[in-house]
Every structure is written in C-alpha cells, then in structure tokens.
DRENLO-727144 format. One record per residue (C-alpha): residue in one letter; x, y, z. Coordinates in steps of 0.02 Angstrom, whole numbers, plus 50000, padded with zeros to 5 digits. Layout:
REM DRENLO-727144
aXYZ
...
***
This chain:
REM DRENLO-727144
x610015439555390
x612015446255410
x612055441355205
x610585451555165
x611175464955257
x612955463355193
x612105464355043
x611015477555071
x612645488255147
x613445487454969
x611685494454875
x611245509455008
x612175524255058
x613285524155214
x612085536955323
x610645523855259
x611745507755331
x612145518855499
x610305521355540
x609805503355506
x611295496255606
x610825511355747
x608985503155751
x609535485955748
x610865489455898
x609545497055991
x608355482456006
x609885474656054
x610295486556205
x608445486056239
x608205466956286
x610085467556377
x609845480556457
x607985475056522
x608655457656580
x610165465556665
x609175478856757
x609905495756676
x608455507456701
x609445522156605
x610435510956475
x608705503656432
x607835521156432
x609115526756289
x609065511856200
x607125514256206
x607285533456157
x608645528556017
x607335513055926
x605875526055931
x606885539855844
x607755528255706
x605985518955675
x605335538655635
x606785544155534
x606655527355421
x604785529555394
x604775546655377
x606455548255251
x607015528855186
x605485520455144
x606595507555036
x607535503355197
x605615498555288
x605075488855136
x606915481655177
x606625475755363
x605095469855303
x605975456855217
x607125451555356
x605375447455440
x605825464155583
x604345474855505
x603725486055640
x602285474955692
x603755464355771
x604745478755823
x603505484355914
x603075468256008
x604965466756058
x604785482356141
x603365478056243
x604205464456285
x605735470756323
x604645484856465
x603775468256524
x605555459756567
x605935475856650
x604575477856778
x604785460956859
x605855471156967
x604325480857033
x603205462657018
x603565465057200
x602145479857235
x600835466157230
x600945463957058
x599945477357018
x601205486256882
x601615472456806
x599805466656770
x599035484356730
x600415485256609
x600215468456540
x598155471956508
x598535490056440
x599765481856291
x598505468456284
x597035481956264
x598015492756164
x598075476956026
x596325473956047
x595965492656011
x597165492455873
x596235478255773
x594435486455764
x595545503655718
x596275495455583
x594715484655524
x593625503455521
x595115509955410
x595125496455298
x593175496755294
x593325512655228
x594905512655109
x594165498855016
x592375505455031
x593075522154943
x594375514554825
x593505517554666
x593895503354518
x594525520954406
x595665535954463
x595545550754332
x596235566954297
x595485582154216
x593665572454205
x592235577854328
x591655563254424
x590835574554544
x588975564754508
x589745551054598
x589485558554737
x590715552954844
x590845555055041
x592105567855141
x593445559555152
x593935554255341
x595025565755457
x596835565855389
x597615566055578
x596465549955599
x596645542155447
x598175545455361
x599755532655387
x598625525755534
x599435508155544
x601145517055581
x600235529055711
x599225513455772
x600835503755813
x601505519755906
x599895519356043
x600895509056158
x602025524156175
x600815530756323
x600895514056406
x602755513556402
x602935528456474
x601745524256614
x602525508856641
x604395516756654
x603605530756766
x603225517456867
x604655509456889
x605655523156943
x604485531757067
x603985513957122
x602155521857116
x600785513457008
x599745526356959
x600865532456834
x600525515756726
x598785518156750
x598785535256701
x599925528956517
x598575515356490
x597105527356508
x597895537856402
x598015527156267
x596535520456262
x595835537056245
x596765542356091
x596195524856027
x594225528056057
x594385546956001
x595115542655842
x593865528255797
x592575540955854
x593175552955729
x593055537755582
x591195533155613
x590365547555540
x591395541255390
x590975525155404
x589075528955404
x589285538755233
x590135524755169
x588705512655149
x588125524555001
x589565523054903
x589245522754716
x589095505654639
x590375499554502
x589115497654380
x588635517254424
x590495523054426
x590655516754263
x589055522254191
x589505539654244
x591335538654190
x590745532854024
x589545548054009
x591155560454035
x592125551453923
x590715553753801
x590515571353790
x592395574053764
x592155560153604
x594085552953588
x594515551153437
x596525546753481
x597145535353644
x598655535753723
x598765517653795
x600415515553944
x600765501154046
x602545500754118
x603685484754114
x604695491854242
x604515501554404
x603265516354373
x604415530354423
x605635526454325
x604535519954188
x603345537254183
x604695548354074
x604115534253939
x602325540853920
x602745558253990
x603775562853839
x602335562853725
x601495573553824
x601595590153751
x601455581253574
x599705575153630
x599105591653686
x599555598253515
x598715585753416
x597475591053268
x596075577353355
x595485574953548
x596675564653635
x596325552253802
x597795544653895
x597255528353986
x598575519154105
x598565505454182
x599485507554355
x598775518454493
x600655519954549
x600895529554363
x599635543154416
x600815547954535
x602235552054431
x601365557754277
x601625575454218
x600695589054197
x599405587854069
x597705599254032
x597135581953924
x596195569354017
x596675554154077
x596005536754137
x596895523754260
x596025507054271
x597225493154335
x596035479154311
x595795469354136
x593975466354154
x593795486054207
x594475490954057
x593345481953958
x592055491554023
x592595509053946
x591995513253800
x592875522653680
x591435523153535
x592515538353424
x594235530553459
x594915524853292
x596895526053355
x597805520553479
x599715524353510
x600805514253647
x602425520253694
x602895506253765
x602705485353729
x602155479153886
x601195461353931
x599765472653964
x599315479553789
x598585465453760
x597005469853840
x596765487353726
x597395477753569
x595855467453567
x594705483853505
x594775479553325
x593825496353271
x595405506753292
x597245504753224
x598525500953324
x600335512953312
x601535507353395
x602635523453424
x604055519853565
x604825529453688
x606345535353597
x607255530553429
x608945522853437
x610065506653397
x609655495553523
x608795480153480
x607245485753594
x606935500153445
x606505483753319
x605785472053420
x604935459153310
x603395460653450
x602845476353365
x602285467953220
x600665463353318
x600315483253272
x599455489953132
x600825501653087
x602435505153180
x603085523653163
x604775528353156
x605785547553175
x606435544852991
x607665530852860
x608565523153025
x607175517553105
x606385509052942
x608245502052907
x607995495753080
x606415484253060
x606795479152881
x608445471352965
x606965460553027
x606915451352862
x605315454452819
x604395451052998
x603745469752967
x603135474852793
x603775488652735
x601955497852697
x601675495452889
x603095508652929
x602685527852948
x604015542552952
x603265556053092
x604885561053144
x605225567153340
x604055580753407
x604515582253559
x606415589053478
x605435606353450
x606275610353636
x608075606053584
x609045622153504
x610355620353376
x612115623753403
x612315642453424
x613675654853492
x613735654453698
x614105671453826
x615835675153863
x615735668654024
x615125651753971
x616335637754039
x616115622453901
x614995611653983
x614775590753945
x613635582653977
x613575562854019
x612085554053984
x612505534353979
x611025521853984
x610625508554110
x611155491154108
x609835482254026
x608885467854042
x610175455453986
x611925451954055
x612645462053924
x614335470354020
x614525482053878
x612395490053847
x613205502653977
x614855512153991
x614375518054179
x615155503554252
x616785499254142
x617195518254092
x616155530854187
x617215534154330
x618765536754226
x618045547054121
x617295558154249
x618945558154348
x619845564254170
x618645577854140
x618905583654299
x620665584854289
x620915592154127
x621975607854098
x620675619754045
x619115617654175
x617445609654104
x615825608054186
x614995592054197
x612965588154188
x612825570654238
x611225564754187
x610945545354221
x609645534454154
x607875534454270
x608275513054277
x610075513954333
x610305500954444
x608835494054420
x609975476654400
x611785479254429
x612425482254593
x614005489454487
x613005501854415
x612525506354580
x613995508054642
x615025517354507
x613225528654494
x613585536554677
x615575537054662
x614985547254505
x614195559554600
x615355557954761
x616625565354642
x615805579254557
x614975585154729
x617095584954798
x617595595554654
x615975607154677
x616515610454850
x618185612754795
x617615626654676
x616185634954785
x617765639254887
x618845647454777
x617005659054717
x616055663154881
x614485671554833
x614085656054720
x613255647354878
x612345661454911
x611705665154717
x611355647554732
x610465649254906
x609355663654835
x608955651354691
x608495637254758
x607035648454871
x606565655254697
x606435639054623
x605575631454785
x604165644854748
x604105638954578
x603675622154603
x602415625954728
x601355635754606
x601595621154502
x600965608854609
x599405618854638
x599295622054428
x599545605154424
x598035601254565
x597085609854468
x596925597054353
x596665582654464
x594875582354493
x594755564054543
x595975552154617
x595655538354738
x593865539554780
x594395556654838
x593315571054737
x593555592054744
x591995597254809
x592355616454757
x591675616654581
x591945635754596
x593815635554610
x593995620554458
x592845635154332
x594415647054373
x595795642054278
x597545649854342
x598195664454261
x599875658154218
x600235643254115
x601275628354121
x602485631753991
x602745649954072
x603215642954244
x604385627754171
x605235642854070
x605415650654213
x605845637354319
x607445631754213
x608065653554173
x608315652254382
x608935634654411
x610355636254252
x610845656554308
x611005652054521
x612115637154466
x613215649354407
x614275644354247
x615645632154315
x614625620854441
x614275601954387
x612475594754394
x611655579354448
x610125576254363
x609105563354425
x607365571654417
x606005577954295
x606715594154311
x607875602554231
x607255592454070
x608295582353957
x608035594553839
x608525606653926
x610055597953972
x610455596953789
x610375615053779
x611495619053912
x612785606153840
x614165609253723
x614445590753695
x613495574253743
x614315557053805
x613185542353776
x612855527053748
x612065517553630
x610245522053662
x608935536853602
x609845550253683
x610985550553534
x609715553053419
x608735566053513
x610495575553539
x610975573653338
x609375588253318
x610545599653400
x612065597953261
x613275595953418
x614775585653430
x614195567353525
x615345554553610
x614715536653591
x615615526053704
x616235508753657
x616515497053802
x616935483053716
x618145489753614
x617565484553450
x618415490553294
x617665510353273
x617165507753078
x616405493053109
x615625499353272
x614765513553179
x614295501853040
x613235493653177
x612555508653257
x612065521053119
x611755533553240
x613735534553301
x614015536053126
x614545556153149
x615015553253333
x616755553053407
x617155535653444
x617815532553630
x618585515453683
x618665508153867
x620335518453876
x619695532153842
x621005539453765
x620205551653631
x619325560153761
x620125575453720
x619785574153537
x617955577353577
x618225589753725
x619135600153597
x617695596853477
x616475605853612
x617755620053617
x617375622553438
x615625630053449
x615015615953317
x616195618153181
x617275601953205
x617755590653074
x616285580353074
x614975591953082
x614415591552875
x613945573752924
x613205576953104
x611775587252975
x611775574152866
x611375561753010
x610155571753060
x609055571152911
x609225552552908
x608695548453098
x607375559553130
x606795563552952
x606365582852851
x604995595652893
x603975600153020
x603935582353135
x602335590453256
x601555594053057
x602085574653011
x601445565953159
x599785574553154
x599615570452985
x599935551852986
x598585553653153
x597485560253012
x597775549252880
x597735531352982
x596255539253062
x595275539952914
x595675522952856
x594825516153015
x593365525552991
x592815520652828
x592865501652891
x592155507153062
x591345523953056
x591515532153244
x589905526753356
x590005509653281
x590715494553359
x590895475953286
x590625462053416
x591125443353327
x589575433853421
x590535418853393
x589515400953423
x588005411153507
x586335399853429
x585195417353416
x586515425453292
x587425408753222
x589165416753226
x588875434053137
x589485449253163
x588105459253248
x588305479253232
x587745489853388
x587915506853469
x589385505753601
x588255511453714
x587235496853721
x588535485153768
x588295463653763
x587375465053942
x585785469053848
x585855452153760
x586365444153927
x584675450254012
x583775439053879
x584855423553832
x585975423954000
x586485404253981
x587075407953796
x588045420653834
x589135416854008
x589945403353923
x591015413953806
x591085431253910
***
C-alpha cells in the first residue's frame, strides 16, 4: 500500500496527494483517538474524514477509483467509522447499556435499509438501461417511464453510505450529555430518510414493469433509422480511453454534416456519447456485438472508420457496403500505414505522402485501393497573413504523446520540452507560448507526466509574473471568462437540443424539440474563440487541454508550430507557416527529413536545442523565411490540390456507386452457408425481413450457425 501510494504521489498533483494523505490520517486519528478516549480529538478527526471523503468524490474522482484499489473504497471507510463510534461509547456501556446497543441496532438497521435501497435502484437502472443510446433520433414511441427523483436517485450509493451520519451524531450526542435519547433521536432519523427515499422510488418501480422489450426497442429504432435512409456510416470504436480518444471521430464532424449523401455515426462506447461534439446528424451507440447486428442499415453502401480498433470487426462483416478506411490525421508515423488497413476496401489518403506511405508497404496495399480526398476539416486553418501591431509573436508547442511502444524518442515532451519552454521564456524579445499537449499524454509514461505539469508550472509563473507588470489584464480576463461562461451555457442547451435519447431517459416535450434555436453552432463557437483570444490579451501563454479553443484555432493564433512527428505537422503545413519538428534522437537532419517527408520544409531541432532561435526568428518573419517556396510545395504534396470538402464528397460518390450496382440499396446478401432448405446459396431478401423469419420455420437448421 506505501508503494502504491509512493507511486501514486509521483502521478497526481501535490493538493491531490495532501487530501488523500489528510483522509488517510484521519481514520488514523479516528480509531486512536476512540481507543484512547479523546471525545474532541475524535470529533475532528470525524469532521476532517467526512469533509475529505466529499471533496474527493465531488472534485478527484481518479483519486476514489484510486482507494478503490488499495481495497479503502468507501464501503470500508465507512464501516471503520462505525466502528471507530462503537469503540467510543463503551465509555457510556455503563448507562445500562442502552447507548451502546441502540447504536449498535441503528448501524445494523441502517445496512439493512441500505441493501433493499440499493437493490430498488439497481431494479430500476437496469430495468431502464436501454441496449441503444441515440442522439438526434426520436425514440419517443418507446415510451419510456419518468425517470425517478434525481435527489433520490442520483449518486445514491454515495448518499446511501452517508445515512449513518444521523446515527453518529446521535450516538456522539450521547456521549457527551450522557443522555440516550439523543441516539435514539439520530437512529430515527435515519431510518426515516431511508423509508422516504425508497417511498419516493416505488412509483418508479411500478412503471418499470412496462418497459419496452429489446425486440420492441429495436423494432422502433430500426423504423427511425429508416425514414432517415443512410446512405454513408461513420463507424468509431476507441482503442484508448474515450475522452481522450473522442477528438478522433469528432474531427470529422463538420465534414459529415457537409456531405453530398445522409450520413449516420454509430459508436460503440456509451462512455463516447459523453464526449462527442456537437452534431445536428444522428447518431447510434450500441456497445454490444450481437446488438449491432440487429440494426439495419438497408441504404448504407459506405462506411468510413477513423480509427482501427479490435471492434471494427463487427461492422466489417456487412459485405453490401465498402469499407474506407480514412484515419484520424495524416502524418509519418508508422500508425498512418498500418498494414491492418488493408482489410479495407479502399484506404484514403490527404494527397502523394500518404500513398508514398502505404506503397512503402511493398505491395501489402494495391495501389488502385488508395484514394486522394485531401483534409476537409483544414477549411478552418487560415494561411499566413499580416498580424495587428500589437501582436506579440506567439508559438505554439504541440508535441505528441508517448506512444504505445517504449520508443524514448516518439515524443520530445520528456527529453526536450522543458528546455525548450524554459528558453522561450527567457529569450530577449518576449514570445507567447500556446502549449497544446496531446489528449493521451501520459497515458503511459510517468515522465511525460511529470515534465507535462512542470510545463505548465512554468508558463502559469511567468503569467503571473506578467499579469503584474499589466494590471487590468486580470480584469479583461475576469470580464471574459463570465462572457465565455455564458457562451458555453447556451451551448450546452444548443447542444441538448439534440439529445433526444440517452440512457433510457426520453424528452417528453415534443413542443420544445419542433423549435429549433435561433442561433447556430458555428455562430456561438465564432463567438466563443473572438472573446477567449481578445480577454487573453496579446502576451499571456495558454494551456490547452480542452475541446475549446480548437486546434485550429490554435493554428491561427500561432506564428510558428513545434511538433513532433505526428499529424499536427501536416494539418499546420495548410497554413504556409514556419514548423519546428523536433528530433530527440538526434539523428542526422537530411537523413531525418528523408524519413519524415513531412519535416522536409521544417526547421530541424536536436535534443540541444540549439537552433531554437533560427525558427523563432523565422516566426518573426511573417512567413517569408528561407524555406517557405518549399513549405507550398509541401503542401501540395501532403494534403493534395483543389477543393478537399469537393474531393472527399466525390470519392463518397464515386465508391458509392460502385456498391450499388453489385448491391442496389434495400437489398441485402445473406451466404446461407450448409442450411439443407437453400443448399449453401446466396438467398436475396429485404433487410427488413431479417433470418428470424426462417428461424420461425426451420429453428433446428438455423441455431447451429447463428
């Protein structure tokens, strides 16, 4: 346990390691105190465990999952407690007993209570938890139940395992006044809150028993799905956590929504829902194999995954529609020519580099299978372009994570980042520094960690050092941050808007969903980043760990990029401005840029970092350095000529009209394969008459294979 925590201590913040050593030491103090007979010592000790257990749930939910480990989750917090009030009262066992023993039956009622509490709750969260979560489909015929009463419902194992507070009190009470109607008074009063609270679930409970079968909430899902016909799918399943995997699908967002044919986005953890953007297209979330099987996409003839995950599998099997395999960004690193891709029926590239990428794959990928669409989503990022007066030259660090090898050198964070941060900051003429890390730092290295929050340690010193020197930039900032609070809480409801379904949990106002807001997405992100880039004032560095302000938009505030070897390079080459690649390992610069073609117009930096300048005084230069005739070049060879939004719709076009003339939409091929009514041929039906219809007839022939 001291080597987890030890361990933990060196991957948390300090404040985080205070409050779990605080909580800790108060248990401590608790069952000292209660054997040694220190009334008050034990009453702060008691005050000090409730107070850290709230702050931790309430702010560090890491740090619970955490204790959890360390087998000291609250259950058996909670039942040291009680047992450290029980080994306090045998001082009044004296009074006939009688505190001790009401105590002892109100913690042992309080448990009893607390077990058909939580069984009701769990009768009713799985009773409502529906096999699909959507947005922007109307599952209203479902016809769910209300949901329960939030103050009875919501987070009620934490509130459950608070009930003994009542009976603590009491039992203290007691203690003190030596009178034992004070405990009986605490264990009445819990066991009210217990039976009102259950009281308030059973009208739920009723309503649950008519719950809408899976075969139903399919049947009706299906019939939604229908009348918006599909014709494209966006397919995501994360290999990695989902918040820091959702930038992955939500980059293609906006392409999607722009798309010449009627796009659905289906993912496959609930736990993506959460973080995925904002979106007016619909989308599906069914976490279960066999659930997916069940949705049926009849007019879906192409399917796009931005990611190669174990779990593409189960959408790869639909042999009516093509297969694109289209990434999550274009760059250098072996993930960007994986030789898994060639399970796809075409794999499509931003322009040359990526093709130059797979055919390095000696000929695991034919060439025919390779499409140029270029990058839409680079329609955001502006080209280089005079800046205000007042405009301090502003960098911007972007390095990648650490990968899932051992690889010391996939990142620069750990072996360069501080230094370079530290030089930038001291350099003669001031620069301002956007830090923007990758969403999976950390995910592996406890180094990366660690030089991560140094990182911003330092810039947050030299912020404070410059707020003071410029006074009324904490109060322009002040006045934007209420601006931009307002913002994102119209939003969040624009963004409610389109959730009309998720978890078993339905808007019953089919009113307010016919009256779309008046302001649109677009105009409030536009909005959103004018006031967050004007309060920061022009000299104040940023830390940008968050959807918002957008890469992109980090780009565009930017002078010059440092990077790594990853797709921010060649999403920052669109904007024609000078780029850093960083080279940890030192490797010989030509040679280097031979292996990376997109460093090939960047400004090489070793682990010394010793031409750091060079490329500051490139960003100086408003884009008209030495290298930027080949930074346009470059540009044409990564992400290709033309209109990419025009490109990408087209090839959606094209590779949808091969599939139709095999598979014309409303068809569907089942192989029937060893069944003795069809002897192996491929039988042709509507999709919406799925294999069940066979079943009903030859059920024996049929379970065998299905």
């Amino acid at each position: 346990m001291i080597a987890a925590l030890i361990r933990h201590a060196e991957i948390s913040k300090d404040k985080n390691v205070l409050v779990l050593l605080t909580l800790l030491g108060s248990y401590l103090a608790m069952l000292v105190s209660a054997v040694l007979g220190y009334f008050w010592v034990f009453t702060g000790a008691l005050a000090l465990s409730y107070l850290s257990d709230i702050h931790l749930h309430k702010h560090e939910p890491d740090l619970i999952k955490f204790l959890g480990k360390l087998k000291w989750g609250l259950s058996i917090r909670v039942l040291v407690r009680e047992l450290s009030v029980l080994v306090m009262l045998r001082g009044v066992a004296g009074i006939d007993g009688d505190a001790f023993v009401v105590v002892f039956l109100g913690f042992v009622a309080v448990h009893s209570l607390r077990l058909v509490y939580t069984f009701l709750c769990m009768f009713i969260k799985r009773r409502r938890a529906l096999p699909v979560r959507v947005r922007n489909l109307d599952l209203s015929k479902l016809n769910m139940p209300e949901p329960p009463p939030q103050i009875a419902f919501k987070s009620h194992e934490r509130k459950l395992l608070y009930l003994d507070t009542a009976v603590i009190a009491g039992a203290l009470a007691s203690h003190y006044t030596k009178i034992i109607g004070f405990g009986v008074l605490g264990v009445a009063l819990a066991v009210t809150l217990a039976v009102v609270g259950m009281l308030m679930l059973l009208p739920t409970v009723s309503q649950c028993r008519r719950v809408p079968s899976h075969e139903r909430t399919f049947k009706i899902l299906n019939q939604q799905v229908a009348k918006y016909k599909p014709e494209v799918v966006l397919y995501f399943s994360y290999a990695a956590g989902a918040r820091d995997s959702a930038y992955q699908v939500n980059m293609w967002l906006d392409t999607l929504a722009r798309l010449g044919r009627r796009p659905l986005i289906v993912l496959r953890e609930v736990t993506t829902l959460r973080f995925l953007a904002y979106t007016p297209l619909p989308v599906v979330c069914i976490p279960k194999a066999d659930d997916l099987s069940l949705l049926e996409l009849p007019e879906a003839r192409v399917i796009l995954y931005p990611a190669n995950a174990g779990k593409n599998v189960h959408m790869l099997r639909i042999a009516e529609a093509k297969h694109v395999f289209i990434g999550h960004g274009d760059s250098d690193k072996l993930a960007s020519s994986n030789r898994v891709s060639k399970v796809y029926d075409e794999i499509w590239t931003a322009g040359e580099a990526g093709e130059d990428r797979y055919q390095r794959l000696r000929g695991t990928i034919p060439s025919a299978d390779l499409v140029r669409v270029g990058r839409p989503q680079l329609s955001a990022v502006e080209t280089v372009g005079p800046r205000p007066r007042e405009h301090m030259t502003t960098i911007m660090y972007a390095p990648t994570w650490e990968g899932w090898t051992a690889d010391p050198y996939h990142t620069s964070l750990v072996l360069m980042g501080e230094k370079m941060i530290r030089m930038l900051l001291n350099m003669d003429q001031p620069v301002r520094v956007i830090y923007k890390p990758h969403p999976l730092t950390g995910k592996r290295s406890i180094q990366a960690t660690r030089a991560h929050r140094r990182i911003i340690a330092m810039l947050e010193a030299d912020n404070a050092r410059r707020e003071k020197q410029a006074g009324a930039a904490a109060k322009a900032m002040a006045q934007g941050d209420k601006r931009l609070s307002e913002l994102e809480g119209r939003m969040g409801k624009l963004k409610a808007w389109t959730v009309v379904g998720v978890y078993g949990i339905w808007d019953k106002d089919r009113s307010a969903l016919a009256k779309p807001p008046k302001e649109s997405w677009e105009q409030l992100q536009g909005e959103w980043h004018d006031t967050f880039w004007q309060s920061r004032g022009h000299d104040r560095h940023q830390v940008v760990t968050g959807q918002l302000p957008s890469l992109y938009s980090c780009y565009n505030e930017s002078d010059m990029m440092i990077s790594d070897i990853s797709s921010v390079v060649s999403d920052f080459v669109q904007s024609e401005k000078p780029y850093v690649v960083c080279n940890p390992s030192d490797m010989d610069p030509e040679l280097f840029k031979q292996l990376n073609p997109a460093a090939s117009a960047a400004y090489i930096l070793g682990p010394s970092c010793a031409d750091l300048q060079t490329g500051v005084d490139a960003a100086r230069s408003g884009g008209r350095d030495r290298l930027a005739d080949h930074r346009a070049i470059l540009k044409r060879y990564l992400l290709g000529d033309g209109d990419s939004m025009v490109r990408f719709n087209d090839a959606v076009n094209a590779l949808f009209s091969r599939a139709s003339e095999k598979f014309p939409p409303g068809d569907v091929a089942e192989p029937i394969l060893a069944n003795p009514f069809t002897r192996g041929q491929t039988v042709m039906h509507d999709a919406t008459m799925p294999i069940r219809v066979i079943r009903q007839h030859h059920p024996n022939s049929m379970e065998q294979y299905f």
